[in-house]
C-alpha positions in Angstrom: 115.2 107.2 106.8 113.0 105.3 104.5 111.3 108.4 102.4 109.0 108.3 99.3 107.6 111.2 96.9 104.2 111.1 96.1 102.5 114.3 93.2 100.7 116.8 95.4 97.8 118.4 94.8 97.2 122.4 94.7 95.6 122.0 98.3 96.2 123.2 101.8 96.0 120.3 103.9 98.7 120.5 106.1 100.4 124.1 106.7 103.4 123.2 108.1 105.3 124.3 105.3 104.9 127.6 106.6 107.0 128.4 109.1 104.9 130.6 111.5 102.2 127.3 110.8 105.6 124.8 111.5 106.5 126.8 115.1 102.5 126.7 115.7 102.4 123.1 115.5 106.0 122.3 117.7 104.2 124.8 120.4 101.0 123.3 121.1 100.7 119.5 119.6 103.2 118.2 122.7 100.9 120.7 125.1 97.1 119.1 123.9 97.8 116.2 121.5 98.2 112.7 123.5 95.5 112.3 126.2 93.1 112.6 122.8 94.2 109.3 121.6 93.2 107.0 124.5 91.0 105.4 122.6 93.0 104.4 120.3 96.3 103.0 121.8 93.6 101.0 124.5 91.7 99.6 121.3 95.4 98.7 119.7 96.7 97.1 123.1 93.7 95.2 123.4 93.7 93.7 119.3 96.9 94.8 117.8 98.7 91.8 116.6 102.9 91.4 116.4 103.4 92.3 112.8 101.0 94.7 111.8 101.4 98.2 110.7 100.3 101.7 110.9 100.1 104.8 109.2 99.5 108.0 110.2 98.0 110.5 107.9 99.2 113.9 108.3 102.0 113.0 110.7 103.2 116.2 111.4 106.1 115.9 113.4 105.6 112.4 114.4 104.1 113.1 118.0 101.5 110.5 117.5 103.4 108.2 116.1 105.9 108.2 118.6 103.0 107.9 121.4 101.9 104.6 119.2 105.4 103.3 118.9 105.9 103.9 123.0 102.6 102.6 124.1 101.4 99.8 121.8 102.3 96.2 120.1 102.7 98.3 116.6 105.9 98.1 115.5 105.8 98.9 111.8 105.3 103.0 111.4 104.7 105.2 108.3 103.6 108.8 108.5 102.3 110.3 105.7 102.3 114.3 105.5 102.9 117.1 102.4 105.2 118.7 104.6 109.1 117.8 104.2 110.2 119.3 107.2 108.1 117.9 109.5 109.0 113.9 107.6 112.0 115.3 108.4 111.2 115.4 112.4 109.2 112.4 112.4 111.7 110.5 111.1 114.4 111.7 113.4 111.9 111.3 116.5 110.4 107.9 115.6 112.8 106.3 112.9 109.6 105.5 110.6 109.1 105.1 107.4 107.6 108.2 105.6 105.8 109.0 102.9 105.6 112.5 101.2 102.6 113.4 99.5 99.0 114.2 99.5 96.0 111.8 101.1 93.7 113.6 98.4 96.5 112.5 95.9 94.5 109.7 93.8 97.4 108.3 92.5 99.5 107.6 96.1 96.2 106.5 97.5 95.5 103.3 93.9 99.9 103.0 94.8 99.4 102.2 98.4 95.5 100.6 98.5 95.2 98.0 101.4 98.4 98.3 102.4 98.1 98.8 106.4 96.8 97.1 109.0 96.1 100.2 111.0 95.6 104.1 109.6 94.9 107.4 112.0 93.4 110.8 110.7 94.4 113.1 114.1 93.0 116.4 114.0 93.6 115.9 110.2 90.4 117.0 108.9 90.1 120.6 109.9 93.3 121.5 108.3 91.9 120.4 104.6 91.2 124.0 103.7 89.6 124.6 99.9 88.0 128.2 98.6 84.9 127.8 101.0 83.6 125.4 103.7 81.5 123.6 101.3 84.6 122.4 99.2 86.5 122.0 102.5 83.7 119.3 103.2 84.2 117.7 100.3 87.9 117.2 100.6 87.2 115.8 104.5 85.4 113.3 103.4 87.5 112.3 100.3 90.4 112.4 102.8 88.4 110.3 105.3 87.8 107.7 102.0 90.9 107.3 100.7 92.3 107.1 104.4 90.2 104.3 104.6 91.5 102.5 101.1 94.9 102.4 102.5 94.1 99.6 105.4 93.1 96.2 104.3 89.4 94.8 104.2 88.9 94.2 107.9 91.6 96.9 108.5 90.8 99.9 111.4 90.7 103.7 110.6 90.8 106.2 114.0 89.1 109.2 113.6 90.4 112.1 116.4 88.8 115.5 115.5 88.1 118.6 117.8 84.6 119.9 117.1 83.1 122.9 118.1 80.1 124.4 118.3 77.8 126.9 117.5 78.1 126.2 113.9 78.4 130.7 113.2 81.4 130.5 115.3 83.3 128.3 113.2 81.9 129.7 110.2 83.3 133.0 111.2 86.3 131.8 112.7 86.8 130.1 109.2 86.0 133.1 107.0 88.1 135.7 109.4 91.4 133.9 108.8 91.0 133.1 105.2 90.2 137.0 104.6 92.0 138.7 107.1 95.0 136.2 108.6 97.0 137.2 105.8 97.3 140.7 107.0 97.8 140.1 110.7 101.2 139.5 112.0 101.7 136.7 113.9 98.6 135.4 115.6 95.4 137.2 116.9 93.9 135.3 119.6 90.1 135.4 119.9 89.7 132.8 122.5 91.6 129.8 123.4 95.1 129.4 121.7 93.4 127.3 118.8 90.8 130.2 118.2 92.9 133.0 116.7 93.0 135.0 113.2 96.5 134.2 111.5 98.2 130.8 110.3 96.9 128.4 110.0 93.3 128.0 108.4 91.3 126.2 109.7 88.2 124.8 109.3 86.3 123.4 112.1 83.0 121.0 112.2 80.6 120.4 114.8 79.5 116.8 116.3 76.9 116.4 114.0 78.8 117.6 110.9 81.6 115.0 111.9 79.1 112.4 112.4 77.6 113.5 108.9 80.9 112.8 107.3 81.5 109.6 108.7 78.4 107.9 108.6 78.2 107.6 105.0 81.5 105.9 104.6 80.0 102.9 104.3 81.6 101.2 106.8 81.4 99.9 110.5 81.3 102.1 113.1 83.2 100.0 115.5 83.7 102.7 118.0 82.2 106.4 118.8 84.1 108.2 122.0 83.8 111.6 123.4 86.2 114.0 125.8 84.8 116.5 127.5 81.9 119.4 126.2 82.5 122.8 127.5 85.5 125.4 127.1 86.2 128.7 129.3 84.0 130.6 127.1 80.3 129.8 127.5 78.9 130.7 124.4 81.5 128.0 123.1 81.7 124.5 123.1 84.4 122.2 122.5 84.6 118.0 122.5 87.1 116.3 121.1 86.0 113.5 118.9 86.9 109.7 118.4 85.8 106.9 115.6 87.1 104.0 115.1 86.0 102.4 111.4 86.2 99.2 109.9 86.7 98.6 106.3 84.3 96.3 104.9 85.9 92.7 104.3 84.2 92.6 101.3 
């Protein structure tokens, strides 16, 4: 296991320290994760080079880098996540390389600037949790920046983000599990699994706030894909959400 330390930052964007957050994760990524990255393994299959390399940012346990690994030319893995217990299953799952520290960490991201061929935020973004949604914005798109600054000019970024929609119901959803999760034991489920007061926060966007963050990237949007809009509740709707960016050469 090839392992680096990286200074964190006083932020919540990854959970999975927590161990109610930790048995969340091993629960339902295997059950929901894969069929989301189509997009991506078809785009690397059809462009991926021998040689070139990947990270993934906010690895958790390594699920999607094991999918990349199984199902593409990319050969050279890193995941990137604040948690050590979950480095800890990625590496024992996928035998990357991983990195422990913080994608809002300034100093990994100048360390480690244009140093992949290939980076993925999946389902990242909604797990970068600050005092409100405003400051959670914020930090999504300084994570979707600096995730961006670690590929090369010309380099690819994939995007995969659940969005959800009306806009109040992810307010609330956001607001009822900062202010009351702490009190609840275990989870409270208001919906589907992924809709419940309790570990972890979470803090959803719709299409159009997605689109708003990734727009002004300045970059190329090589790429916009879309699965599925509906869910079992009808006041509720749910797509998940692809991008694939290019960094500007120069």
């Amino acid at each position: 296991m090839n392992s680096r330390d990286s200074t964190r930052m006083d932020t919540e964007v990854n959970l999975t320290d927590d161990q109610k957050t930790q048995e969340y994760f091993d629960k339902y990524v295997p059950k929901y994760g894969q069929y989301r990255f189509k997009f991506m393994t078809a785009f690397l299959n059809e462009h991926a080079k021998p040689g070139e390399s990947l990270i993934d940012v906010g690895c958790g346990t390594g699920k999607t880098l094991k999918l990349v690994k199984g199902s593409t030319p990319i050969k050279h893995l890193a995941g990137l996540d604040v948690s050590a217990s979950s480095l800890r299953a990625t590496s024992e799952a996928t035998g990357c390389e991983t990195e422990h520290g913080s994608i809002l960490d300034q100093n990994f991201v100048d360390s480690r600037d244009s140093k992949y061929d290939y980076a993925v935020l999946g389902a990242v973004l909604h797990h970068v949790i600050e005092k409100n949604r405003a400051e959670c914005n914020t930090s999504a798109r300084l994570t979707i920046a600096n995730s961006l600054r670690l590929v090369r000019p010309g380099g690819y970024l994939f995007i995969m983000e659940p969005t959800f929609e009306p806009r109040f119901m992810i307010w609330l959803v956001f607001w009822l599990k900062k202010m009351v999760g702490p009190f609840v034991p275990g989870r409270l489920h208001v919906g589907p699994e992924w809709i419940n007061i309790g570990h972890p926060i979470v803090s959803y966007y719709s299409e159009r706030q997605l689109a708003d963050m990734v727009n002004p990237q300045n970059t190329e949007i090589v790429q916009h894909y879309v699965h599925g809009r509906g869910s079992k509740l009808a006041f509720l709707k749910l797509a998940n959400i692809g991008y694939i960016l290019k960094r500007p050469v120069s």
